[in-house]
N, C-alpha and C positions, 0 to 999 in steps of 0.2 A: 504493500500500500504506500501507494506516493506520501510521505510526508508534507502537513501544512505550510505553505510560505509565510516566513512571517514580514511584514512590511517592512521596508527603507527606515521610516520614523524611529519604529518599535525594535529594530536592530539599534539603529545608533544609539537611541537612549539608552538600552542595553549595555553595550559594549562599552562609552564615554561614561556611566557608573563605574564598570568596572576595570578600566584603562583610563582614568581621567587623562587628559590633557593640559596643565596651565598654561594661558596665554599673556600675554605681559606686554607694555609700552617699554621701549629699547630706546632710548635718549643715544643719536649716535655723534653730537654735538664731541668735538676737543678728540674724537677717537680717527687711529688711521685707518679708514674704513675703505673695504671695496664690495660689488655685486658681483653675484654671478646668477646667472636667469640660465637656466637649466632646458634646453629643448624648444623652444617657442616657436616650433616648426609647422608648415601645411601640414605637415604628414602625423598630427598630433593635435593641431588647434582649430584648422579649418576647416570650415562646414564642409562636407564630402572631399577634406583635401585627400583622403586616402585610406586604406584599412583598419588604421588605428586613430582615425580620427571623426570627429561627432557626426552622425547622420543628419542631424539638428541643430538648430541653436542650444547651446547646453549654456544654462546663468551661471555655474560656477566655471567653467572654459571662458565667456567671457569677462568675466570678474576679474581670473588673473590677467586677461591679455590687457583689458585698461589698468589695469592696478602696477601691470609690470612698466607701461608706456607713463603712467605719470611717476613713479618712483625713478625710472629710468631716467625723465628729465629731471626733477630734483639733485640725482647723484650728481649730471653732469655739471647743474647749474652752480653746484657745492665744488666741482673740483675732483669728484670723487671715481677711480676706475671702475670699468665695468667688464665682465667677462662674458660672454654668452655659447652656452655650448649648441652646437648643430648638428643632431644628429642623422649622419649620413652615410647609409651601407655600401658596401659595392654589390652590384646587381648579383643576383645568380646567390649571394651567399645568405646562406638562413642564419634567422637570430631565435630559433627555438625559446618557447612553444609561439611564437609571434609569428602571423603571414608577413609576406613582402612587406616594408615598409621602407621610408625615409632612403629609399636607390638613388646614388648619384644619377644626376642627369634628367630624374624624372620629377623635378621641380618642388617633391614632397620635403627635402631636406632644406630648402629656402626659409627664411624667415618669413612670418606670418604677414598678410599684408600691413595691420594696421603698426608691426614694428619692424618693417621694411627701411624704415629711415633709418636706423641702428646701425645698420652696413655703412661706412664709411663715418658715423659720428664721433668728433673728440673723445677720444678717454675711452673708446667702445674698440676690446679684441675680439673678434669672431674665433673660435676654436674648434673644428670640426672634431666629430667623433665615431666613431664606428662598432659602439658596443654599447651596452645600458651603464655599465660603470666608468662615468665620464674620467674619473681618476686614471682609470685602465686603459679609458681611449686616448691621454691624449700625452699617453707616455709612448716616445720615440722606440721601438724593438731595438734598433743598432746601436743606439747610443746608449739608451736609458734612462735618458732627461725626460724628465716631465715637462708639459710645458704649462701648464695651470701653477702647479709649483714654482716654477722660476717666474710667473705672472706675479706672484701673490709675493714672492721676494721681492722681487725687483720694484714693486711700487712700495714695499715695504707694508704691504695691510695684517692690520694687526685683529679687526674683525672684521668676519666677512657674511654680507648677507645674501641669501640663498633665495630664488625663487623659482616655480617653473612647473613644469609635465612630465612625468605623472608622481603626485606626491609621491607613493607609495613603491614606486619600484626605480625611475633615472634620479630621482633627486632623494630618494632615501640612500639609493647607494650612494651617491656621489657625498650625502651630506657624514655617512656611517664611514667612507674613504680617507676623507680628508679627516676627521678625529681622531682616525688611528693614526695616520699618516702626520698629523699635528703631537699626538702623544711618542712616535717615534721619532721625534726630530726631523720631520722630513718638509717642511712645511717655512720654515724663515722663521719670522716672523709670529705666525699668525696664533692668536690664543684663543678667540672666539666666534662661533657660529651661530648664526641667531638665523633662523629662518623665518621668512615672512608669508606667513598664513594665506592671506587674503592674493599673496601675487602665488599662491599654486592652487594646482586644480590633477581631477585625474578622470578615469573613464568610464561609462556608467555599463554596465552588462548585469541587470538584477538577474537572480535566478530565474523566474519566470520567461525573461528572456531568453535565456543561456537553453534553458530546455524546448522550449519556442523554435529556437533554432536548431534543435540536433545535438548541441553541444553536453559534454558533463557535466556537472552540478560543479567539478570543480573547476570550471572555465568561467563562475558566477561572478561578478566583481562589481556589487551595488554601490554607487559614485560616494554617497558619504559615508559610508562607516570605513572604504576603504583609503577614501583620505582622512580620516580621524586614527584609523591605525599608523598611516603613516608618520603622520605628526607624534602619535606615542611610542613609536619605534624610536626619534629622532631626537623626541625628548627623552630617552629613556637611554639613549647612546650619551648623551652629552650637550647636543645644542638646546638654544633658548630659541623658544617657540614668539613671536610678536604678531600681535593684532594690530599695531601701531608704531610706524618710525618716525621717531622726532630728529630733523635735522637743521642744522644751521647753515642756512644760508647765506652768505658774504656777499 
């Protein structure tokens, strides 16, 4: 006998009893501070830009994409670097259990339209990557230089704020990466990781759907409880979760 679905709502309030979350205002005034916006790709934010991305208008998909576009200007107008990962496959090769997605060349790995300007903005490095753990992607094989890390030295940032798609699996690992990578000396500088709530989003597959489709009950992936895990994974690694950045502007 099929077991009961239980709702979206009735899950997270579930889960966020028993996994709280704290969220917090992050004064980032006198700190040397940089961003990094995690993925903000067609192949991820735009309406039918591609497999992994919304069939629909989705209000948390666009929440981060304005939320990452005004923080974004803020950063730059403060002075402040910014990092943006792109993630982008080489065709033909699978990123299991995920379909095609983000293939060079087939425009899903471009920046979303409305953060289209970001390509070539002051203070803004583009970083392409080729796996879910942006740490993993955008470390050189030959050499073995990172280059997110020598980013984060070389402007000297000492906290770094995180935003982007999909909380729960590119910017958890990337944010779960960098803490270790921060607690092994691998990192300069940098001491702290605040992630900004309101600039991430992730993707919605409720169970009812997932069986809808054909798919296993464990392919289910209902859009908030599975960004509320991620957020509790991330606090529960080390960083500080922010509902609100306070910055100084010059």
């Amino acid at each position: 006998m099929t077991e009961p679905i239980i709702s979206p709502a009735a899950a997270l309030e579930a889960v966020a009893a028993t996994l709280p979350v704290r969220r917090t205002t992050v004064a980032l005034a006198g700190k040397r501070v940089g961003k990094l916006d995690v993925d903000p790709v067609k192949g991820f934010a735009a309406i039918g830009g591609g497999n992994l991305a919304p069939p629909s208008a989705n209000a948390q998909v666009t929440r981060m994409i304005a939320e990452i576009d005004r923080t974004n200007r803020l950063f730059i107008e403060a002075g402040h670097p910014i990092a943006v990962f792109l993630d982008t496959h080489e065709p033909g090769k699978p990123e299991y259990p995920y379909p095609p997605h983000c293939e060079a060349g087939t425009g899903e790995e471009d920046l979303v339209g409305e953060l289209s300007w970001l390509d070539g903005a002051p203070g803004v490095t583009l970083m392409r990557k080729d796996c879910i753990n942006g740490v993993v992607g955008t470390t050189d094989l030959a050499t073995g230089r990172n280059r997110l890390f020598d980013w984060i030295a070389g402007n000297g940032i000492e906290t770094l704020v995180v935003d982007g798609i999909c909380t729960d699996i590119c910017v958890l690992q990337a944010v779960q990466a960098l803490l270790s990578a921060r607690n092994h000396g691998m990192t300069g500088p940098l001491r702290e990781i605040v992630v900004y709530e309101p600039g991430c989003a992730t993707y919605d597959l409720p169970p009812a759907t997932a069986r809808g489709l054909g798919l296993p009950d464990t392919a289910a992936h209902p859009q908030m409880v599975a960004h509320h895990i991620g957020l509790y994974l991330m606090q529960a690694s080390g960083a500080v979760i922010a509902d609100e950045l306070l910055l100084q502007i010059s």
